[in-house]
Backbone as JSON, one array per atom type, in Angstrom:
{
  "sequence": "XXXXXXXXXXXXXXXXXXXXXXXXXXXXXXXXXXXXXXXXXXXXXXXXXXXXXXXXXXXXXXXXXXXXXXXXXXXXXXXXXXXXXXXXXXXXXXXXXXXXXXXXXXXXXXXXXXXXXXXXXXXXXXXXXXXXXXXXXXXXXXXXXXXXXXXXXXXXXXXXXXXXXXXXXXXXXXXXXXXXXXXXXXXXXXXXXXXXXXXXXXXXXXXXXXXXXXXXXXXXXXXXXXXXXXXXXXXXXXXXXXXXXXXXXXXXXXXXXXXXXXXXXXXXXX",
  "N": [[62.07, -96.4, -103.72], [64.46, -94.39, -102.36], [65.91, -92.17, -103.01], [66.2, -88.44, -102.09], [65.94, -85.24, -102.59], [67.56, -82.14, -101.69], [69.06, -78.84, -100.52], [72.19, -78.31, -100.73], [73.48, -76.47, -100.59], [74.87, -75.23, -102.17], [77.26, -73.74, -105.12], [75.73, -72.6, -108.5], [76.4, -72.67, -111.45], [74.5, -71.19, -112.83], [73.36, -67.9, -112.37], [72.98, -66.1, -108.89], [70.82, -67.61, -106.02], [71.92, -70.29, -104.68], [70.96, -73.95, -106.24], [69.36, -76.84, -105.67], [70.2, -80.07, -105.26], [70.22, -83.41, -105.62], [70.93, -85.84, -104.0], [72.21, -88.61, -102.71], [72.42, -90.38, -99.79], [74.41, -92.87, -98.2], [75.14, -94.29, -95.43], [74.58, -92.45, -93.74], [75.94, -90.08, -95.09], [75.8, -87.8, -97.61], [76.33, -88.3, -100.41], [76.64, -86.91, -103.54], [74.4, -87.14, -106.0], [75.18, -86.42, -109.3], [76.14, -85.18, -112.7], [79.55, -85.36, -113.86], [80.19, -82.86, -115.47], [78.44, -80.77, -114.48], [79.43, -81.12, -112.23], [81.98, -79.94, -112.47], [81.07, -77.61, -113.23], [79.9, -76.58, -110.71], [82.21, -76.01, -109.62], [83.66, -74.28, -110.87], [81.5, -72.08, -110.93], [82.16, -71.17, -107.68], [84.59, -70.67, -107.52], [84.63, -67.87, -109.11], [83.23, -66.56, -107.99], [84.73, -66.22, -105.47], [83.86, -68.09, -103.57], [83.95, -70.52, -100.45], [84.33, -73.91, -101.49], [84.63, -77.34, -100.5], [85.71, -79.87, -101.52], [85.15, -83.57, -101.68], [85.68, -87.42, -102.84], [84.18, -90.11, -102.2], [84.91, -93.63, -101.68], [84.07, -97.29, -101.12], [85.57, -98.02, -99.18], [86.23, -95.29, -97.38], [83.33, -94.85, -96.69], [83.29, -97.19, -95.03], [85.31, -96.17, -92.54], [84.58, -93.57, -92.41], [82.14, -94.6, -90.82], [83.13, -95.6, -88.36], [84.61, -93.47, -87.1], [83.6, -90.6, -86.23], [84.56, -87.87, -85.91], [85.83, -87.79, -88.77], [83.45, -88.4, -90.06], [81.85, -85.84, -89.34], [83.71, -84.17, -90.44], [83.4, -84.93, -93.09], [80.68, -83.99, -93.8], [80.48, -81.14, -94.14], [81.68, -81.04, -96.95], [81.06, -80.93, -100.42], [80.32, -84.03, -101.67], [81.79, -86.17, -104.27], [80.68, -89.56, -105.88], [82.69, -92.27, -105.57], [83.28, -94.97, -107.2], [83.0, -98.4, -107.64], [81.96, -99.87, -105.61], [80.22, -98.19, -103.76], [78.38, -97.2, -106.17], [76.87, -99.81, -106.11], [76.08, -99.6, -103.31], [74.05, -97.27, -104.16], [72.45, -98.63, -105.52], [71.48, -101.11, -103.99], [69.85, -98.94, -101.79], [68.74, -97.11, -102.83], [67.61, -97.39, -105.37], [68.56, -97.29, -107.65], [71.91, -96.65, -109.51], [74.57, -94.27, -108.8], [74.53, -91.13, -111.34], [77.11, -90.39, -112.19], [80.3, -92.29, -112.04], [82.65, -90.53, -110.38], [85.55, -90.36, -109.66], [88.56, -89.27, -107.81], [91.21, -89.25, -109.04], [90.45, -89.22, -112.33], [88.94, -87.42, -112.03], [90.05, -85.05, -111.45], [91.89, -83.52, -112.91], [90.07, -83.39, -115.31], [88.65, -81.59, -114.56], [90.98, -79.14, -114.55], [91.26, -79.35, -116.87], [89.03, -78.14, -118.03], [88.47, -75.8, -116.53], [87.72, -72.54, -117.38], [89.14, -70.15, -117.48], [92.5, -69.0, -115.92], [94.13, -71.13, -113.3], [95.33, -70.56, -110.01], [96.92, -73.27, -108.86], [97.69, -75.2, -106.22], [99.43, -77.58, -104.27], [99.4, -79.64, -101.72], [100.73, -82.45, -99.5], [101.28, -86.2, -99.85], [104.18, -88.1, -99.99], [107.62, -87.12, -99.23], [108.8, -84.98, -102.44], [107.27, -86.53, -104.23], [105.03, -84.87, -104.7], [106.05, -82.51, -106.01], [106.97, -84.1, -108.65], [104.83, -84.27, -109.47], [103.73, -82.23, -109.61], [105.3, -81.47, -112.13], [104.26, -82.95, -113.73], [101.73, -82.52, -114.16], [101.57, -80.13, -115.47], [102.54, -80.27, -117.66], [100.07, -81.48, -118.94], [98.05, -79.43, -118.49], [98.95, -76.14, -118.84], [98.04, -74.15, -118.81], [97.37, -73.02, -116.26], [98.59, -72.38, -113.16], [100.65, -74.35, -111.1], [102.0, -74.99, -108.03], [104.0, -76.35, -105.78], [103.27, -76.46, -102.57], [104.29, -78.07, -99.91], [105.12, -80.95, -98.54], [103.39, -84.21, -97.52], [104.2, -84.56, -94.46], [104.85, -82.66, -93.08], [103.64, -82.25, -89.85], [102.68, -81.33, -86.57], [104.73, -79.09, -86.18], [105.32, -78.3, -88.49], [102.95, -76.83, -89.48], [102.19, -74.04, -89.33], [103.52, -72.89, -90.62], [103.14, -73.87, -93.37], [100.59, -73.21, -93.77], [100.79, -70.37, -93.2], [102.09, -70.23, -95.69], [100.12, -71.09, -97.82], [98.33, -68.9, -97.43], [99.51, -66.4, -98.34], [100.21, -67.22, -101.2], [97.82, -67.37, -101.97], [95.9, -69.02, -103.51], [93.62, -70.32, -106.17], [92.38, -72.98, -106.18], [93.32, -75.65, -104.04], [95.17, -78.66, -103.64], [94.97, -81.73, -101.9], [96.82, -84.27, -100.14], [96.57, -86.3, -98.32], [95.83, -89.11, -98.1], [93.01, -91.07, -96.31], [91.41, -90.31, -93.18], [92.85, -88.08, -92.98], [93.69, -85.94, -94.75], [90.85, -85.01, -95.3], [90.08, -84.09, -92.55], [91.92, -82.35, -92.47], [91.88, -80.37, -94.17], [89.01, -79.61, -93.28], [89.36, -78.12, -90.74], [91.54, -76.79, -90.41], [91.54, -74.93, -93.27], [90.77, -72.22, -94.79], [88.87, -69.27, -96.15], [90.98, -67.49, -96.28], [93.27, -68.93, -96.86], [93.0, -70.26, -99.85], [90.05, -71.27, -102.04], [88.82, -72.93, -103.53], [88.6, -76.16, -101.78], [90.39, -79.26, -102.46], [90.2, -83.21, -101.83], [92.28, -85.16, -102.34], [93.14, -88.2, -102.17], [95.48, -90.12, -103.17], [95.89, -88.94, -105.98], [98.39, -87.78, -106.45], [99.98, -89.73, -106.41], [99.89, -91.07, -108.48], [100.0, -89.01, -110.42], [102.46, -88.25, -110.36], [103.33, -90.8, -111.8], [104.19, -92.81, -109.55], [102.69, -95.07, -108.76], [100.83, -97.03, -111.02], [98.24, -96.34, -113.38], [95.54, -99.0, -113.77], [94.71, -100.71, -116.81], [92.28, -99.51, -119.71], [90.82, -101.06, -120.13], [90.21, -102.5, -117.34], [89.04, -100.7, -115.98], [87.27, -100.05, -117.36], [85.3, -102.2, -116.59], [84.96, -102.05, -114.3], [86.74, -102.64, -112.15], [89.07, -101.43, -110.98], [90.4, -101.39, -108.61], [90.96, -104.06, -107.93], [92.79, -104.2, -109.72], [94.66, -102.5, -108.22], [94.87, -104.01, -105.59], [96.24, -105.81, -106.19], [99.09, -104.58, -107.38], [99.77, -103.56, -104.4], [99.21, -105.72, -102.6], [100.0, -105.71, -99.86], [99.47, -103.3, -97.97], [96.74, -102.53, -99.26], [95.34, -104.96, -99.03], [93.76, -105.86, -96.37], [92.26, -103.31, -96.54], [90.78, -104.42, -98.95], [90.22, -106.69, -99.22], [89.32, -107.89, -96.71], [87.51, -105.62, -95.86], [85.86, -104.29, -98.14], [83.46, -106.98, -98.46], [82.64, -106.14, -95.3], [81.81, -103.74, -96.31], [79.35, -104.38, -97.83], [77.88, -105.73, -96.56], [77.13, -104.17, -94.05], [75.64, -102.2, -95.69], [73.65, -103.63, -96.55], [72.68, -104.19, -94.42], [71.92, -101.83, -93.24], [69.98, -101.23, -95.35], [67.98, -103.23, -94.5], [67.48, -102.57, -91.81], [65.94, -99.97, -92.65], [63.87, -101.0, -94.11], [62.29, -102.16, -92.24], [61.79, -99.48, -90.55], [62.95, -99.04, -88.83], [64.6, -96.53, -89.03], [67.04, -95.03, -91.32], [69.04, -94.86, -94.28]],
  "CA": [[63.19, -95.49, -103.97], [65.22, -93.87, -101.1], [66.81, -90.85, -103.92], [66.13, -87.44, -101.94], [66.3, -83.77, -103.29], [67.85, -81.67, -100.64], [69.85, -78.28, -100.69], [73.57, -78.72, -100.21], [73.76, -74.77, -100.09], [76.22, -75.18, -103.51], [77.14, -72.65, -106.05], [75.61, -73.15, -109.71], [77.49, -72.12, -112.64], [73.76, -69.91, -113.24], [73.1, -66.74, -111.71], [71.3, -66.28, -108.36], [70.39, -68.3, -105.2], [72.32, -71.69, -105.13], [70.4, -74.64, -106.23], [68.96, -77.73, -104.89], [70.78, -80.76, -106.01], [70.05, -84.86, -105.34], [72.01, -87.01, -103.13], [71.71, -90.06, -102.12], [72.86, -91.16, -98.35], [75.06, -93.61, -97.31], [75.75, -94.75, -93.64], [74.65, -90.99, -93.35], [76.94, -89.6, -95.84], [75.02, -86.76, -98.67], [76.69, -88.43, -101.76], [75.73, -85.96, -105.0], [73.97, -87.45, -107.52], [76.01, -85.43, -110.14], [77.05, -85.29, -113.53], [80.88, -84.1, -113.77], [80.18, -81.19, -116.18], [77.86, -80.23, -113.25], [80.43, -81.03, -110.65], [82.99, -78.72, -112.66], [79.85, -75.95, -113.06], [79.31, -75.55, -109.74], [83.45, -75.6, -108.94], [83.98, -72.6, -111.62], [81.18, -70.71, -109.86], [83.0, -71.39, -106.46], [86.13, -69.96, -108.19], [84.34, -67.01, -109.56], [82.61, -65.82, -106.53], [85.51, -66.33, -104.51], [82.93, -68.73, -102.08], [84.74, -71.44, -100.11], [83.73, -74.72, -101.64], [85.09, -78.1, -99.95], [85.59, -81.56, -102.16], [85.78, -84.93, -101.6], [85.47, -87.99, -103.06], [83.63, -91.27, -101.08], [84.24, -94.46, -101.86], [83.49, -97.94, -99.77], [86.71, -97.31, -97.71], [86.09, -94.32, -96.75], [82.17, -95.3, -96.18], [83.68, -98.2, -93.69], [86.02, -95.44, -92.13], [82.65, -93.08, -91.77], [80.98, -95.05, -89.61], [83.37, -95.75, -87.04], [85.28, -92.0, -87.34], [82.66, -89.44, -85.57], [85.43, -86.52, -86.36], [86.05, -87.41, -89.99], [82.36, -88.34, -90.4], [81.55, -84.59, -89.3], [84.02, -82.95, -91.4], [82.47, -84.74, -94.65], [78.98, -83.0, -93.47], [80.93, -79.87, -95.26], [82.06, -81.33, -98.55], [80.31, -81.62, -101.58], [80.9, -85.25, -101.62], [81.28, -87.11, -105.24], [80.68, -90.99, -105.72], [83.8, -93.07, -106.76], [83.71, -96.43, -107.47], [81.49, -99.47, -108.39], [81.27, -99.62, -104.3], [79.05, -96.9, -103.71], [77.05, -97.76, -106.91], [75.74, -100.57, -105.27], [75.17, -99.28, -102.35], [73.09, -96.82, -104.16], [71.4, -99.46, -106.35], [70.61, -101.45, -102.86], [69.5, -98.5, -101.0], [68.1, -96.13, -103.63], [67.18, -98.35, -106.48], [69.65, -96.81, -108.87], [73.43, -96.49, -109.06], [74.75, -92.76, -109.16], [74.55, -90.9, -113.02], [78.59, -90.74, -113.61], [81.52, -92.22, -111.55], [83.78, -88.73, -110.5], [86.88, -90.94, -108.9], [89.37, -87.97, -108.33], [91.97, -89.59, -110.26], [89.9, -88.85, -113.27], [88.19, -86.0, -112.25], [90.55, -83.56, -111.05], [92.65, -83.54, -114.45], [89.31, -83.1, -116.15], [88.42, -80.22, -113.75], [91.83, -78.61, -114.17], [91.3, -78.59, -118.25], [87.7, -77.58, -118.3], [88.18, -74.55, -116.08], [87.62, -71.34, -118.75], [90.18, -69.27, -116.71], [94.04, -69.69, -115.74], [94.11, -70.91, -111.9], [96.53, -71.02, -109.24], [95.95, -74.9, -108.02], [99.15, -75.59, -105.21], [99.55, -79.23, -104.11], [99.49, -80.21, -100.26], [100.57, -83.63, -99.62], [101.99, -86.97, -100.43], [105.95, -88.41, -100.0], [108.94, -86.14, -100.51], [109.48, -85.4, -103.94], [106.25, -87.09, -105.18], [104.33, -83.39, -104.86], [106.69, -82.2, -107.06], [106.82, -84.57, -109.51], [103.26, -84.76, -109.56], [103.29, -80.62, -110.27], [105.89, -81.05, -113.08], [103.61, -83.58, -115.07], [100.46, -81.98, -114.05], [101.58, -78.74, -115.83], [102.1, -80.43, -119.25], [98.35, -81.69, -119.17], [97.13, -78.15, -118.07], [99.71, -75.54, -119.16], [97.26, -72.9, -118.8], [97.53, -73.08, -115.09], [100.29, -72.35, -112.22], [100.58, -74.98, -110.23], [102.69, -75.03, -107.2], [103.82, -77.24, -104.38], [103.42, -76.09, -101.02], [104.34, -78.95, -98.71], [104.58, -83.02, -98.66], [102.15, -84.34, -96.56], [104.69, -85.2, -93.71], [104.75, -81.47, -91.89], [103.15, -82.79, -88.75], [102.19, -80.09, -85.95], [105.86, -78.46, -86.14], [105.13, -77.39, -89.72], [101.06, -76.54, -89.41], [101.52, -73.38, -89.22], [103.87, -72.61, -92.1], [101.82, -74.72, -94.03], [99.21, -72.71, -93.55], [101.22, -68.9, -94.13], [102.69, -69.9, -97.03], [98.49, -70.69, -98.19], [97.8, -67.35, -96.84], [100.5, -65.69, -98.74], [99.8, -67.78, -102.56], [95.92, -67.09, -102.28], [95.43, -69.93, -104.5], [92.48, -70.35, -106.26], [92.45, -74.28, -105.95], [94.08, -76.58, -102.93], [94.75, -80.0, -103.77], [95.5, -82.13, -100.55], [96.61, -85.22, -100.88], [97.33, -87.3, -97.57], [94.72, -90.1, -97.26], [91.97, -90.33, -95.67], [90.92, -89.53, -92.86], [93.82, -86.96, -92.65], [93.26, -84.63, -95.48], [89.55, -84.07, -94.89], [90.36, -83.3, -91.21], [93.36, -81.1, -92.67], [91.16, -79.24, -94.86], [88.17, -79.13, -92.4], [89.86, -77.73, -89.49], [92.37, -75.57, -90.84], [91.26, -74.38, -94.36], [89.51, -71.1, -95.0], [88.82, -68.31, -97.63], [92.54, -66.84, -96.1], [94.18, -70.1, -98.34], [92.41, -70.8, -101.35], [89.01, -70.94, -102.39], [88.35, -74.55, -103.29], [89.69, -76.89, -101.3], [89.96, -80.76, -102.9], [91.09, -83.94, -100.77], [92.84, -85.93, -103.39], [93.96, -89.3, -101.86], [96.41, -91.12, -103.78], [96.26, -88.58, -107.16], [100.13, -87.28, -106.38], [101.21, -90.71, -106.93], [99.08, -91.35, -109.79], [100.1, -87.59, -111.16], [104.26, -88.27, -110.28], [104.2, -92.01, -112.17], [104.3, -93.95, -108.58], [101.68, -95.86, -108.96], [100.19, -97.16, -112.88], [96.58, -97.02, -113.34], [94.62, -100.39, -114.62], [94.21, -100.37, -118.25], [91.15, -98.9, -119.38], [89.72, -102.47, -119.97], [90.01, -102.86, -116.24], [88.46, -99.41, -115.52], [85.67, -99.73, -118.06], [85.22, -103.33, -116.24], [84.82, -101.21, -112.59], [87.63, -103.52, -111.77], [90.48, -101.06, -110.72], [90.04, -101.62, -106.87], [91.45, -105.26, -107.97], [94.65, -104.09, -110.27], [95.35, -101.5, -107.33], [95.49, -104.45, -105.0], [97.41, -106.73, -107.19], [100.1, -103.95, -106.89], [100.19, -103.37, -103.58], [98.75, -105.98, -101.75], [100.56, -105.61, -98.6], [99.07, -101.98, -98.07], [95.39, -102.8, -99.54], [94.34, -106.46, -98.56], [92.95, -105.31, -95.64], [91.22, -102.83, -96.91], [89.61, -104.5, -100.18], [89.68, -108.19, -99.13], [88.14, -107.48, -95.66], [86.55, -104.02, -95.95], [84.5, -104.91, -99.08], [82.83, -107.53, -97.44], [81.98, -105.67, -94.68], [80.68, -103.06, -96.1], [78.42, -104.87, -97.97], [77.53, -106.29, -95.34], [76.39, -102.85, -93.43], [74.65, -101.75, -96.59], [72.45, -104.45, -96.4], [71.7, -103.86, -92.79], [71.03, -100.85, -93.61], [68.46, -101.76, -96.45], [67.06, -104.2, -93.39], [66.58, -101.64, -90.8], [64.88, -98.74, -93.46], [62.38, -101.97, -94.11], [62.12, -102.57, -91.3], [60.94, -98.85, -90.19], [63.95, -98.6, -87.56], [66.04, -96.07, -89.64], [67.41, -94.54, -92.98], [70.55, -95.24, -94.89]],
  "C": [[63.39, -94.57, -102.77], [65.9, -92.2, -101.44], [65.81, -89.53, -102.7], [66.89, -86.51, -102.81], [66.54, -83.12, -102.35], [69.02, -80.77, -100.96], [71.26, -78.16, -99.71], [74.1, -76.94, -100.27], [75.21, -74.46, -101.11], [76.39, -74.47, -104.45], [76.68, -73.73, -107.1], [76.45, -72.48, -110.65], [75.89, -70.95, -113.21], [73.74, -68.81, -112.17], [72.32, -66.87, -110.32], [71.37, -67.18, -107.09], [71.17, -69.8, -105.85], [70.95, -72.75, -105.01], [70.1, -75.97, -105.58], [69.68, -78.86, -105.51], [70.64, -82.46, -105.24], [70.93, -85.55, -104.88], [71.5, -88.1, -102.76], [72.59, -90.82, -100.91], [73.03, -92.35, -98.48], [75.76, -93.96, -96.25], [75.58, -93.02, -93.71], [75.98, -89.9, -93.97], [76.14, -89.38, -97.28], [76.06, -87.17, -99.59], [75.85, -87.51, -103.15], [75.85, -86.8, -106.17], [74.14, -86.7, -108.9], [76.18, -85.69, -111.37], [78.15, -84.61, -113.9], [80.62, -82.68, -114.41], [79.32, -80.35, -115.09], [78.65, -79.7, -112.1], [81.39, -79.46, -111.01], [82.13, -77.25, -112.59], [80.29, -75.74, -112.03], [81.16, -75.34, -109.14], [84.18, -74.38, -109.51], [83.16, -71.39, -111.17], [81.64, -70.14, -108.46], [83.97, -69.79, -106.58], [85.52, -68.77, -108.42], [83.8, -65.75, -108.97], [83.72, -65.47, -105.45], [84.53, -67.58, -103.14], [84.02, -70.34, -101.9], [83.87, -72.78, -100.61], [84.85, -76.06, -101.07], [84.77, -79.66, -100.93], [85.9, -82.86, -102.28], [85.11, -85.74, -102.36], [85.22, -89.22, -102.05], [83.26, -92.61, -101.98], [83.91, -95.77, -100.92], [84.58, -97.99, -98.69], [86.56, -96.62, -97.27], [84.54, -94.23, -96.0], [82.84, -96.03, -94.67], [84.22, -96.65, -93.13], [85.2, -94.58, -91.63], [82.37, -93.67, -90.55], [81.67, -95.72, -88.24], [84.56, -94.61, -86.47], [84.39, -91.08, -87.22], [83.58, -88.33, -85.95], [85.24, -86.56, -87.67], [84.78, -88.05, -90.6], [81.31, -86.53, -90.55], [82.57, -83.77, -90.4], [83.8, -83.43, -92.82], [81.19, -83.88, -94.63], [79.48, -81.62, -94.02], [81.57, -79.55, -96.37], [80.79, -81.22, -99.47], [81.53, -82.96, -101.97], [80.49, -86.21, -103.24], [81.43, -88.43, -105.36], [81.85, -91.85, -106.25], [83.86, -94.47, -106.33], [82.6, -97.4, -107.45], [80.99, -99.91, -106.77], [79.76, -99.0, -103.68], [77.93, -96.97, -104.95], [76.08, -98.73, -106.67], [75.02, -100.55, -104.65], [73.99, -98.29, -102.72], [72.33, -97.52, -104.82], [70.33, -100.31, -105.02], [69.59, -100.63, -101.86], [68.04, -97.44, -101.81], [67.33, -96.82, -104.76], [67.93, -98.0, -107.66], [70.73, -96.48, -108.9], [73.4, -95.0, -109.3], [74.83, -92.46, -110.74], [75.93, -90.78, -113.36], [79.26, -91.0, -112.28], [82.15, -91.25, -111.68], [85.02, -89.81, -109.32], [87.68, -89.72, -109.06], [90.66, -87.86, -108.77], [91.78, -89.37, -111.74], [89.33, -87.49, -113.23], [88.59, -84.64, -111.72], [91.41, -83.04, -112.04], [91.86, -82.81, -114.99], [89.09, -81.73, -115.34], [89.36, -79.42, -114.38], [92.26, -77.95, -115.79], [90.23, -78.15, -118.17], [87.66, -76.31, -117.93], [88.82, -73.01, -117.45], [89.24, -70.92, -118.4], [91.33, -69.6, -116.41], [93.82, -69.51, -114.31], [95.27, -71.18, -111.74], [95.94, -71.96, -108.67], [98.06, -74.7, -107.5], [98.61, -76.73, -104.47], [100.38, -79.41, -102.3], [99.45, -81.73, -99.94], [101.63, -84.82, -100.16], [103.39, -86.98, -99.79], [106.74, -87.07, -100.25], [109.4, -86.14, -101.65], [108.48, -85.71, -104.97], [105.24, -85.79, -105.3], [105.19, -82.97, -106.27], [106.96, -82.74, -108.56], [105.56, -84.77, -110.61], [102.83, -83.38, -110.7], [103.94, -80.87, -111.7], [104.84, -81.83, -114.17], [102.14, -83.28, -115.2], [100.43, -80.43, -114.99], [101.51, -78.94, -117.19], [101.14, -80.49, -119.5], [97.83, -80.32, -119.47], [98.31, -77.01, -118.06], [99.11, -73.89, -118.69], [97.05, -72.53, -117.36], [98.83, -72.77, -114.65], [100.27, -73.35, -111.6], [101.81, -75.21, -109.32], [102.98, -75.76, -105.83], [104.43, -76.35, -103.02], [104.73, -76.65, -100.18], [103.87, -80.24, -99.37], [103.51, -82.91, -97.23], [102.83, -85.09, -94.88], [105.17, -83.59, -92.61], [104.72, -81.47, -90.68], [102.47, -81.45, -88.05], [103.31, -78.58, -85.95], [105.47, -77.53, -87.44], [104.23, -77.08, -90.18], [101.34, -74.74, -89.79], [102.65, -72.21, -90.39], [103.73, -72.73, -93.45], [100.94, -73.84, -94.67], [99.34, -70.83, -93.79], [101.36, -69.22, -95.51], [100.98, -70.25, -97.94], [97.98, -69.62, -98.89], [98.81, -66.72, -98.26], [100.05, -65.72, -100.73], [98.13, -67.21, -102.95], [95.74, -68.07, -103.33], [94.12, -70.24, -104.55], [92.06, -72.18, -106.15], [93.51, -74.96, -104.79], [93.51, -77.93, -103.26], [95.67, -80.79, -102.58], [95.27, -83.49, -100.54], [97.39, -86.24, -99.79], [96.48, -88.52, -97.0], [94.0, -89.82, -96.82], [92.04, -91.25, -94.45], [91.59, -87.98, -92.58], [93.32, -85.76, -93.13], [92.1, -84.19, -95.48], [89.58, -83.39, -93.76], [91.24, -82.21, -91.15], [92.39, -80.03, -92.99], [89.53, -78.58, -93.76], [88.51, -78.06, -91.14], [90.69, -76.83, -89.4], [92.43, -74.86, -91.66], [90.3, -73.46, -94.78], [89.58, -70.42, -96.51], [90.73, -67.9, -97.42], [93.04, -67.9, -97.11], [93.65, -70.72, -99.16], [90.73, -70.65, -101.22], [88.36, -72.44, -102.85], [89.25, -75.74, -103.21], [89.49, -78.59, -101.98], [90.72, -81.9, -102.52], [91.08, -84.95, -101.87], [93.33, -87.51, -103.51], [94.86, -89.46, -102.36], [97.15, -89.94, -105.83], [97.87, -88.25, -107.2], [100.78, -88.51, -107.05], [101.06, -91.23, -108.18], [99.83, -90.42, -111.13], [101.95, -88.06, -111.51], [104.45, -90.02, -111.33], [104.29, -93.07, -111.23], [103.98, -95.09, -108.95], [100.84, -95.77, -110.77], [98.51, -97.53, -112.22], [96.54, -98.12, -114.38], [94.43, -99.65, -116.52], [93.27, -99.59, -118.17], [90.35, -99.85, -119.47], [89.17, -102.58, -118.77], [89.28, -101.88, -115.56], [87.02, -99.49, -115.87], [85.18, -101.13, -117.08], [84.89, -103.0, -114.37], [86.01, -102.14, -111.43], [89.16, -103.06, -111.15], [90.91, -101.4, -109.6], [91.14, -102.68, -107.26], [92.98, -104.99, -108.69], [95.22, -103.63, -109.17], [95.84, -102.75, -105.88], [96.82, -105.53, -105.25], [98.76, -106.3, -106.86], [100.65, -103.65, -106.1], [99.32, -104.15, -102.23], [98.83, -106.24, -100.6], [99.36, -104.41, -97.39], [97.57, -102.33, -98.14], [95.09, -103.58, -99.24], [93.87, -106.14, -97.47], [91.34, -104.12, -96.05], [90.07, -103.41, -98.0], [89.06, -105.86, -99.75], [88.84, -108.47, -97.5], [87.09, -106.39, -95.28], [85.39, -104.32, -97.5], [83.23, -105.49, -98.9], [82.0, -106.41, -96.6], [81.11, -103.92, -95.23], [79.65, -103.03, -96.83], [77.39, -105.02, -97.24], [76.35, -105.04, -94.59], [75.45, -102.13, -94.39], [73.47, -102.21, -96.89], [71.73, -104.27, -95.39], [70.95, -102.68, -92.92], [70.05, -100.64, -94.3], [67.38, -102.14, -95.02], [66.44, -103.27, -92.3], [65.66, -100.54, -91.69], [63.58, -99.61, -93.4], [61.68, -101.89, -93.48], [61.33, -101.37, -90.2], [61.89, -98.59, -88.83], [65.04, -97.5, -88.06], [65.71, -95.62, -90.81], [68.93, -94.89, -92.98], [71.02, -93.79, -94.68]]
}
């Protein structure tokens, strides 16, 4: 077994000195061995403290993308990073000897976040198409009523509109930022430009806007409970994804194994 205990310097939802919490590395990437009601703990103490907390989700795309992305490999090194997808379970079953304790995909788990939190937040939405932010807010508000939620900005600003972007932030003080332009973008957005001045916990959302607006249909739940969504999602858009699932899969199998081979082997860690 490969599982380390190692402090990620993370609020707890108890009192006191943040706690120590289990990850499990891949391709050099502190995945948290988490269970969501945990994840949401330590994102309501975040909130409560006012302390900047940073969240992403990692699954084997973004692994591949890791390891040949030195920038957006460094600005995960300041997430709390949760595990999504039957990807990354492998790799922790191959590397660690056990898959992670709950799938947190942030299609599922930023909803659940967004009812769980006790308190009424301001969450404002960075990201996505024209139009699809917005759409995203109006059906995100029925779910979670008890919230404001507000759209900033689509995710098509560029450098021209960085830095209005980034007042109007300043200005909202929102207690949640959800940022939602792919990856490697939005971690590098949020890394590089995101402080206590605009929100308080920042969360890099991929794809939820289109999920949130209707764009895009999620897989049954047959196909979900079945860890099989990866496969509806290319079905739908396999122009866009076959690259990524039907050659990136593969490979990063592939590297996960190597990586098994060199730890063996006494040349390395995962």
């Amino acid at each position: 077994m490969l599982m380390e205990t190692a402090s990620l310097d993370l609020p707890t939802a108890a009192a006191g000195a943040p706690q120590a919490i289990r990850r499990m590395p891949i391709a050099g990437l502190a995945l948290a061995d988490i269970a969501g009601c945990d994840a949401i703990a330590r994102v309501e103490a975040a909130l409560d403290r006012r302390q900047v907390l940073r969240l992403g989700f990692v699954n084997a795309h973004c692994v591949n993308v890791a390891r040949r992305d030195r920038d957006y490999r460094a600005a995960l090194s300041t997430f709390l990073l949760l595990p999504d997808g039957i990807g990354v379970d492998i790799a922790a079953q191959i590397l660690h000897g056990a898959p992670f304790t709950e799938n947190l995909n942030g299609t599922d788990f930023v909803p659940r976040l967004a009812a769980a939190l006790a308190a009424p937040r301001r969450i404002a939405l960075v990201g996505a198409a024209p139009g699809v932010a917005r759409r995203a807010a109006d059906n995100l508000r029925q779910v979670v009523p008890q919230h404001e939620v507000i759209v900033v900005a689509d995710g098509y600003f560029g450098t021209t509109g960085l830095a209005g972007v980034l007042s109007r932030l300043q200005a909202l003080k929102p207690d949640i930022v959800l940022v939602g332009m792919g990856v490697p973008a939005q971690e590098l957005f949020i890394a590089r430009h995101l402080d206590a001045r605009h929100g308080t916990v920042f969360v890099a959302v991929g794809a939820l806007f289109d999920f949130l607006a209707g764009n895009v249909a999620r897989a049954p739940k047959t196909v979900r409970r079945l860890r099989l969504e990866w496969a509806w999602r290319l079905a739908l858009e396999p122009k866009r994804l076959f690259r990524r699932y039907v050659f990136g899969n593969p490979v990063f199998l592939r590297d996960v194994l190597l990586d098994r081979l060199r730890h063996a082997g006494g040349r390395g860690r995962p």
